[in-house]
C-alpha positions in Angstrom: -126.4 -139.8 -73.1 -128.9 -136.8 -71.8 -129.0 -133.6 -73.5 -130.1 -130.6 -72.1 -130.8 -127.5 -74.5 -130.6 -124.1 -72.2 -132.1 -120.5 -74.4 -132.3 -117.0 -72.7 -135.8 -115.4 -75.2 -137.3 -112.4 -75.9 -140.3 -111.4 -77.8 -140.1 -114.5 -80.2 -143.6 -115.6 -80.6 -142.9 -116.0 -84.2 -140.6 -118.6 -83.8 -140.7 -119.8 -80.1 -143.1 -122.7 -81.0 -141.4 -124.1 -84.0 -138.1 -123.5 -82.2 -139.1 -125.8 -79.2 -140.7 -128.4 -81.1 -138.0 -128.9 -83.2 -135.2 -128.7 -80.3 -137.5 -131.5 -78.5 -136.0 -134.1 -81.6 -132.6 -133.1 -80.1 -132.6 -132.7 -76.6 -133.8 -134.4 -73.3 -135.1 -131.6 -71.9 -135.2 -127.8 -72.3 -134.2 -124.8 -69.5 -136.1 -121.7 -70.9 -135.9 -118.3 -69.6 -138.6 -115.8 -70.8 -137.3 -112.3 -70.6 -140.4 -110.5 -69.7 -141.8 -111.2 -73.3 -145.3 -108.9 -74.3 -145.7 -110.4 -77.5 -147.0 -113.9 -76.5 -144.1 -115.6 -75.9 -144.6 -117.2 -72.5 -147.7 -117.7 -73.8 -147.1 -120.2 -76.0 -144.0 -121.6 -73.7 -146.6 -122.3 -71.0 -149.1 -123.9 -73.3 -146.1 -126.0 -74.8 -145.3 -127.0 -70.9 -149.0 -127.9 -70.5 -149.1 -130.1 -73.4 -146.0 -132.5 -71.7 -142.7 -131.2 -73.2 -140.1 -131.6 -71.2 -139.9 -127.8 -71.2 -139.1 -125.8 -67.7 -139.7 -121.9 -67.6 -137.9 -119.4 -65.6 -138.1 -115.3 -65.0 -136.4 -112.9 -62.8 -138.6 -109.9 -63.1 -135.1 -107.8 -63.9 -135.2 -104.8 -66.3 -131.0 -105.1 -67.2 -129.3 -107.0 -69.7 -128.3 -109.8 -68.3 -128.4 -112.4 -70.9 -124.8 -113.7 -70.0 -125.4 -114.4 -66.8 -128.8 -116.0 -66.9 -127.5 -118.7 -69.4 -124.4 -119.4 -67.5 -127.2 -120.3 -64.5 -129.5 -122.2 -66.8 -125.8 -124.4 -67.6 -125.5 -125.0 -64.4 -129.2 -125.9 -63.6 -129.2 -128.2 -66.7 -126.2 -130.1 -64.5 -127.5 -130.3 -61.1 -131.2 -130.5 -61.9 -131.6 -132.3 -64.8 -128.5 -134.9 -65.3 -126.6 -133.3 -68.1 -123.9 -135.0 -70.2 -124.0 -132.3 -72.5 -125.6 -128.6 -72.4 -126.5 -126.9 -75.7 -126.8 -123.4 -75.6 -129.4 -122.3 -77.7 -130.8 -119.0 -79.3 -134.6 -119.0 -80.7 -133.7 -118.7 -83.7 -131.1 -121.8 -84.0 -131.9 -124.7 -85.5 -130.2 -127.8 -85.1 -129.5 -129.6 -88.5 -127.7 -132.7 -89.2 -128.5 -136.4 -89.2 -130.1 -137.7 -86.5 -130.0 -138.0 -82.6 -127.7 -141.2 -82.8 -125.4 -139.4 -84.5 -124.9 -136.7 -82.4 -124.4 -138.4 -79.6 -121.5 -140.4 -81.5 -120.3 -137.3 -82.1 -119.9 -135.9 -78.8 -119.1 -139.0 -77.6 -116.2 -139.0 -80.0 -114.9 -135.6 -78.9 -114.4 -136.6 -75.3 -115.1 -134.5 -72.4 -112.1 -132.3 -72.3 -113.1 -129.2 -74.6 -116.5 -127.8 -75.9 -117.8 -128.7 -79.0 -118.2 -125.7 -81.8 -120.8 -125.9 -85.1 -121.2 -123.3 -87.5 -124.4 -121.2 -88.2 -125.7 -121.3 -91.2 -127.6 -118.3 -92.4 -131.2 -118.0 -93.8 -133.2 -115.1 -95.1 -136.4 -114.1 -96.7 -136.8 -113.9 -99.7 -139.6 -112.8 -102.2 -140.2 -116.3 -103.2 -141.4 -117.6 -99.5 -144.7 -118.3 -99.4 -146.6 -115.9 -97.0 -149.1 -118.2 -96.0 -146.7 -120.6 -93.9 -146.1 -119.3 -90.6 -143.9 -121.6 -89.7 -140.4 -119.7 -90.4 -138.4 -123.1 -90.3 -140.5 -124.3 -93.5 -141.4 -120.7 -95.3 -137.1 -120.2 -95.2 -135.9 -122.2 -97.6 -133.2 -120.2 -99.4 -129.3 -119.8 -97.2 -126.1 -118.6 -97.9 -124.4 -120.4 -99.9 -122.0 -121.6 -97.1 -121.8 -121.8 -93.4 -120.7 -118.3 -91.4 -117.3 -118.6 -89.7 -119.2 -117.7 -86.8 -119.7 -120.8 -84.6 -121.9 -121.7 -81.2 -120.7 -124.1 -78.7 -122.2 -127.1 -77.0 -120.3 -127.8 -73.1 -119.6 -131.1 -71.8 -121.0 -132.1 -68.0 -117.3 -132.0 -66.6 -116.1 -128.2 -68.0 -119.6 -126.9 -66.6 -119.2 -128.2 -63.4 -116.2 -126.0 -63.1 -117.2 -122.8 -61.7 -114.0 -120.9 -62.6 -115.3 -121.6 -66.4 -118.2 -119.8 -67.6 -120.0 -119.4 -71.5 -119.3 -116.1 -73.0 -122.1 -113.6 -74.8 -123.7 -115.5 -77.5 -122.4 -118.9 -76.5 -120.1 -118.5 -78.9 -117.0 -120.0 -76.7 -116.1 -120.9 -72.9 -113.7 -119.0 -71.2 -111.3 -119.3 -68.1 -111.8 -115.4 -66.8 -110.9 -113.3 -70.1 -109.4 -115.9 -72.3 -111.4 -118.2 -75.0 -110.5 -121.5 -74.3 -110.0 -123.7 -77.6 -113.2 -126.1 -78.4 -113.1 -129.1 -81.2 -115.6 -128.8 -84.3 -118.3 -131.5 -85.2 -117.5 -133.0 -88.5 -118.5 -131.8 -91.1 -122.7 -131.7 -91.8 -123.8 -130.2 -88.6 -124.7 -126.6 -88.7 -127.1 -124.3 -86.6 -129.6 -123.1 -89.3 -130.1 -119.7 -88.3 -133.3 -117.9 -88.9 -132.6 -114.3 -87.8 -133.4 -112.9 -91.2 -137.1 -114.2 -90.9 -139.1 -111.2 -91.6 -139.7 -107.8 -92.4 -141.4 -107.7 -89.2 -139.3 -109.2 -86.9 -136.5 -106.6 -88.1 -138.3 -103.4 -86.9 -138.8 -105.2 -83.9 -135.0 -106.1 -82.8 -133.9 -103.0 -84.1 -136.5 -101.0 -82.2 -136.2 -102.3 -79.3 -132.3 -102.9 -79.0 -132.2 -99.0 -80.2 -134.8 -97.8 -77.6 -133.0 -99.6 -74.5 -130.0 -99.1 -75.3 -130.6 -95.1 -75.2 -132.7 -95.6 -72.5 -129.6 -97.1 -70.0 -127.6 -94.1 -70.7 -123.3 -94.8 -70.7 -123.4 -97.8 -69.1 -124.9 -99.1 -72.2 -122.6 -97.1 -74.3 -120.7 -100.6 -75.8 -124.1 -102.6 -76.4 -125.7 -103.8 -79.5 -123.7 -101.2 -81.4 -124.8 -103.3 -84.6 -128.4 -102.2 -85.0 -128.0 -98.4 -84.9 -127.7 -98.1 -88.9 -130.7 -100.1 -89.0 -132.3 -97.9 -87.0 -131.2 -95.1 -88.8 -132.3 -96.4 -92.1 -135.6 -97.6 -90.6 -136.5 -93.9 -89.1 -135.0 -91.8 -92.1 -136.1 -94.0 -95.2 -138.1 -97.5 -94.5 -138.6 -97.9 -98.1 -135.1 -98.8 -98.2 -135.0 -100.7 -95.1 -137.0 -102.9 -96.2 -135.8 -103.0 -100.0 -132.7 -104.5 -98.0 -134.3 -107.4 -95.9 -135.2 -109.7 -98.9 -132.3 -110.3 -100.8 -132.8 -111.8 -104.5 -133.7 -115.6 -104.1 -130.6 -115.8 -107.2 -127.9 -114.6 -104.6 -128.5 -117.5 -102.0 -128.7 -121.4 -102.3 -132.1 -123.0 -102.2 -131.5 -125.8 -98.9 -134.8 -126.3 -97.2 -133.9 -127.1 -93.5 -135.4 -130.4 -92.5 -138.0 -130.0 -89.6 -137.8 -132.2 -86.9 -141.0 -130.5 -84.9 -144.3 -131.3 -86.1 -147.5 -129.1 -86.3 -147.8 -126.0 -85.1 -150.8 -125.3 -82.5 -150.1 -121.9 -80.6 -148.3 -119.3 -82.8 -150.1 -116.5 -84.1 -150.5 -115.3 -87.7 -150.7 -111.8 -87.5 -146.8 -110.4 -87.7 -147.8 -106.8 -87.5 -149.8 -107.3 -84.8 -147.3 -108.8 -82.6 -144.9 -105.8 -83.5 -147.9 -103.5 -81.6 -147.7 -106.1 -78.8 -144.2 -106.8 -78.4 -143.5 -102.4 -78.8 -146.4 -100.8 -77.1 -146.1 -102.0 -73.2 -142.3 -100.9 -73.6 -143.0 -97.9 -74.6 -145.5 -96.7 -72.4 -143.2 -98.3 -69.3 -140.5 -96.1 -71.1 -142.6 -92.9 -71.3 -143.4 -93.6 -67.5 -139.7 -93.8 -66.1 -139.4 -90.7 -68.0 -142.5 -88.7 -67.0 -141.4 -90.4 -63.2 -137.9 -88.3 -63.7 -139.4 -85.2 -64.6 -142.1 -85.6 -61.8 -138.9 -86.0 -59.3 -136.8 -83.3 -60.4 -140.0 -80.7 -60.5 -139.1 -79.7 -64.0 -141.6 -76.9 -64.9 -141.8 -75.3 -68.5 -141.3 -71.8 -68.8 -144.4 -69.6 -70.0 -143.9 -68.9 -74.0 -142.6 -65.5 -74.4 -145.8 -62.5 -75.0 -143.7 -61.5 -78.7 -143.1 -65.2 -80.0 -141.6 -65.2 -83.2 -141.6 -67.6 -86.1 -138.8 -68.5 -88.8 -139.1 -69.7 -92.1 -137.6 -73.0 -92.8 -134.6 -72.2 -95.4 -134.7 -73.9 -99.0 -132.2 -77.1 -99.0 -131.6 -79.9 -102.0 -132.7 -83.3 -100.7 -130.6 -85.3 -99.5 -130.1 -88.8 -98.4 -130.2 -92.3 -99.7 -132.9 -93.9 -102.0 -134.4 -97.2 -103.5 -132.8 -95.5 -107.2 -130.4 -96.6 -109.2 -127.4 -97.8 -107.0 -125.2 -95.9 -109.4 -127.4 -92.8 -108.6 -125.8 -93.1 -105.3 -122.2 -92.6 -106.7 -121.3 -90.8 -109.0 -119.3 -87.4 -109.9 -115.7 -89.3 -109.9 -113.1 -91.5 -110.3 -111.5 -93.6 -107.8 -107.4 -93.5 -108.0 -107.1 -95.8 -104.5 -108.6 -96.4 -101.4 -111.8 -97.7 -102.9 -113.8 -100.9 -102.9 -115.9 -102.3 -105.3 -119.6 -102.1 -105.1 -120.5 -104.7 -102.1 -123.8 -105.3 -101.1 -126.9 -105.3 -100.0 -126.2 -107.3 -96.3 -129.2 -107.7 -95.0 -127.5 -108.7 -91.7 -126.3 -105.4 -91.2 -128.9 -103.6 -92.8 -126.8 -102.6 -95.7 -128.1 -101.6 -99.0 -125.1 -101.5 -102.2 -121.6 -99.9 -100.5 -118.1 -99.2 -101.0 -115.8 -99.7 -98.3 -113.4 -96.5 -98.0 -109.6 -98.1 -97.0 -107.2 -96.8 -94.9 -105.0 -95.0 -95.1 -106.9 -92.7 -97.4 -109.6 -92.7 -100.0 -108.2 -90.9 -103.5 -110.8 -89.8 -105.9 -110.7 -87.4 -108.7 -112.5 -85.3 -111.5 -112.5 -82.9 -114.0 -113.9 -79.6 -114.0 -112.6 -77.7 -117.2 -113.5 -74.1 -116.3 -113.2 -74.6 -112.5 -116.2 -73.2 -109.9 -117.9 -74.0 -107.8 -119.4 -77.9 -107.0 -120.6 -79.6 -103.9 -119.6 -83.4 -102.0 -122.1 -85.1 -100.4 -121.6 -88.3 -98.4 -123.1 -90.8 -96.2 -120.8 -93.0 -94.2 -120.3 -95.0 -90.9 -117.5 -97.2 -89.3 -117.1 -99.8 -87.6 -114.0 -98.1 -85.7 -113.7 -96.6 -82.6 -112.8 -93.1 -82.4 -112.8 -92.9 -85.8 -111.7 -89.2 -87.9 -112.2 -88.5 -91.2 -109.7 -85.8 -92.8 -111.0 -84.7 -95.9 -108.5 -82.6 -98.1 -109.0 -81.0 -101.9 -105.7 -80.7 -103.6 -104.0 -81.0 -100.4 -105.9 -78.3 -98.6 -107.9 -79.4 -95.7 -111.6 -78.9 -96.1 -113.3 -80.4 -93.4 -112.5 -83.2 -90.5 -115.8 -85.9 -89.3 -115.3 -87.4 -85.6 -117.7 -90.6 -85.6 -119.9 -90.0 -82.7 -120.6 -93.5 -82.5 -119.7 -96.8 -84.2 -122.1 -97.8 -86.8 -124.3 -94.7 -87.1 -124.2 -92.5 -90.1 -123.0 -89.5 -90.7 -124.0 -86.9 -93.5 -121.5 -84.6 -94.7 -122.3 -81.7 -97.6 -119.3 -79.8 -98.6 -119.0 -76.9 -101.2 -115.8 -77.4 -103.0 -114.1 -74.7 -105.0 -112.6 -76.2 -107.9 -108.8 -75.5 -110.0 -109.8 -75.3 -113.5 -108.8 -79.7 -115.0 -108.2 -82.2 -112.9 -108.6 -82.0 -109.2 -108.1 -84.4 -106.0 -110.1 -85.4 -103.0 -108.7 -87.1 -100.5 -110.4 -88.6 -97.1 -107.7 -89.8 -94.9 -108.8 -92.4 -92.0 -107.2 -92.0 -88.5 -108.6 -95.7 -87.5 -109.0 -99.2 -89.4 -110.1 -102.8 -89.3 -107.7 -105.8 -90.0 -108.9 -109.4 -89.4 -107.6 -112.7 -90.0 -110.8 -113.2 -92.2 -110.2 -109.8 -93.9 -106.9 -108.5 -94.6 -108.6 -105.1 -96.1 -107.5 -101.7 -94.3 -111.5 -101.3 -93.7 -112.1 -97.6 -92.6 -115.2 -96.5 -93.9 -118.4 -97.7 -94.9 -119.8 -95.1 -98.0 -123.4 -95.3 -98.3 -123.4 -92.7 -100.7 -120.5 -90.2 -102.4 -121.7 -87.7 -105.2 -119.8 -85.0 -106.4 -122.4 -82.3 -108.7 -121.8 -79.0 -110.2 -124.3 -76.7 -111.5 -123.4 -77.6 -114.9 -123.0 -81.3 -114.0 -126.3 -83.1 -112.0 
């Protein structure tokens, strides 16, 4: 049986190396296109290729994002080129793990040819016990969840992917006919994808730099992409003491399961993490200032002469505000929740998530005291996952202010003065949008970073 691994890469010259090697224990050969990587990437893939893998390069020179559609030609190269029984889609940061090469192929030999294969991902991330020194990631990871993601990856038989009417969606995560997900049959039990995304501090700032940066940069017709690392973003411009407080996770919270390493040695990758971060970044950005100084230059944009009288303002006095590496509780505090509020979750370092309460629909009820009434101020920070999301937020039953979410998964601040009844009174933030999937039956409207309530006579 020949195996053919196809990967679509970008700026992985952490990982690229390690990555090949160990895919070489698992496939026959290996269909690799380099997305015009600046961080040494094809670097190391051509000095891979010169060393006799079975490794074949490609480019297209082509600015868009057009990941989908490159791997969907690398399946079909891996058929007519290179004799494919099987095609295994492959990011740089997927590992196969399971027994051996044998077994596979008893594997997909007993699935049969008529449906795609599917194999979890199983999720690794750095921790503070890794040992810095090993720049291999697939031997300094050593601690995963603690069971595989219901997210899955497919492998595609020779027969399906000579049907051009049937093509592997984003993320090879299924194969479709047009817009429907056709169904695909699981390996048994003990094959996973070990997933190394989590790797490093490093390689963080990079994806969520980067996939922030172009994603601004291609105006609307981006408007739906790569909505997911915006709040990292965020969190990485407003407070990067936090962002990367998030990354590592406690060593307690995950399992210790050292992935076994099919590759050998390492010759080519680099050491220097922050250093390829410059690399990867810099060319981008300048080629992004140019486009832009190109624009200007083409619309004869000219800037107005400043004004003879120029005046100057002071800045007014405001409390600080914003999240912290404190207490989590410091983050909270002021009230009681009646309903509508989820326990302290958290941190995700997937989603870039320190501690949070998820706010359900249809509405959030909190309350508190204030014996004398007054004055007090709300402040918040919060983001959905929801398009078009609202946010009405009422103080015994009189409106007090309404959020429309801008964009999915960026957050918002809000700082309210509230003007209390002497006892008890009642917030409520009623959601106009929510989440309901099979895996999660929760009404999830909001994500609440932060939620404090303070009087002057209560900090």
């Amino acid at each position: 049986m020949r195996l053919v691994a196809v990967s679509v890469v970008k700026n992985e010259a952490d990982i690229i190396e390690a990555f090949v090697r160990h895919t070489r224990a698992w496939a026959d050969h290996h269909l690799i296109f380099d997305h015009d990587s600046t961080d040494g990437t094809r670097e190391i893939l051509q000095a891979l290729q010169a060393e006799g893998l079975p490794v074949t390069l490609y480019a297209d020179g082509r600015l868009a994002n057009l990941q989908q559609a490159r791997s969907n030609h690398l399946v079909r190269l891996a058929i007519q080129n290179h004799g494919a029984d099987w095609i295994l889609p492959l990011d740089a940061d997927e590992f196969i793990t399971g027994h051996d090469r044998a077994e596979l192929e008893n594997a997909l030999q007993q699935a049969g040819h008529s449906q795609a294969v599917s194999l979890p991902l199983l999720d690794y991330c750095a921790t503070r016990d890794d040992d810095p020194a090993e720049i291999n990631p697939a031997l300094r990871l050593r601690y995963s969840r603690p069971s595989p993601s219901v997210t899955r990856k497919i492998f595609v038989p020779r027969t399906l992917a000579l049907d051009p009417a049937l093509s592997v969606g984003k993320g090879s995560h299924a194969l479709y006919h047009g817009n429907e997900a056709l169904p695909d049959s699981p390996l048994p039990p003990g094959w996973v994808l070990s997933h190394l995304a989590l790797r490093s501090p490093q390689h963080q700032v990079l994806r969520v730099v980067l996939a922030e940066l172009q994603k601004l940069s291609r105006g609307q017709a981006a408007a739906g992409l790569d909505v997911h690392y915006r709040f990292g973003y965020q969190l990485l411009a407003d407070d990067p003491e936090l962002f990367f407080a998030t990354l590592t996770p406690p060593a307690s919270s995950l399992r210790l399961q050292p992935i076994r390493y099919d590759g050998g040695a390492l010759q080519y990758t680099p050491r220097q993490e922050w250093a390829r971060v410059a690399r990867a970044l810099l060319p981008y950005l300048e080629q992004l200032a140019g486009s832009h100084g190109r624009l200007v230059d083409a619309a004869s944009v000219t800037l107005p002469p400043p004004p003879a009288d120029h005046p100057i303002k002071e800045i007014s006095a405001v409390a600080p505000s914003g999240l912290s590496v404190r207490q989590h509780g410091e983050n909270f505090a002021g009230f009681t929740a009646v309903s509508g509020w989820g326990a302290l979750e958290g941190p995700v370092p997937e989603a870039f998530l320190p501690p949070f309460h998820w706010g359900y629909a249809p509405a959030t009820v909190l309350t508190f005291d204030a014996p004398d009434g007054g004055a007090a101020r709300l402040d918040a920070d919060l983001l959905t996952y929801c398009e078009n999301q609202t946010v009405a937020f009422e103080l015994n039953a009189t409106h007090l202010h309404r959020l429309d979410f801008s964009r999915t998964n960026q957050r918002e601040r809000v700082s309210l003065p509230l003007t209390l009844h002497p006892g008890r009174n009642l917030l409520s933030l009623h959601y106009s949008q929510s989440l309901v999937t099979a895996r999660d039956p929760r009404a999830l409207a909001a994500i609440f970073l932060r939620l404090r309530i303070t009087s002057p006579d209560r900090p």
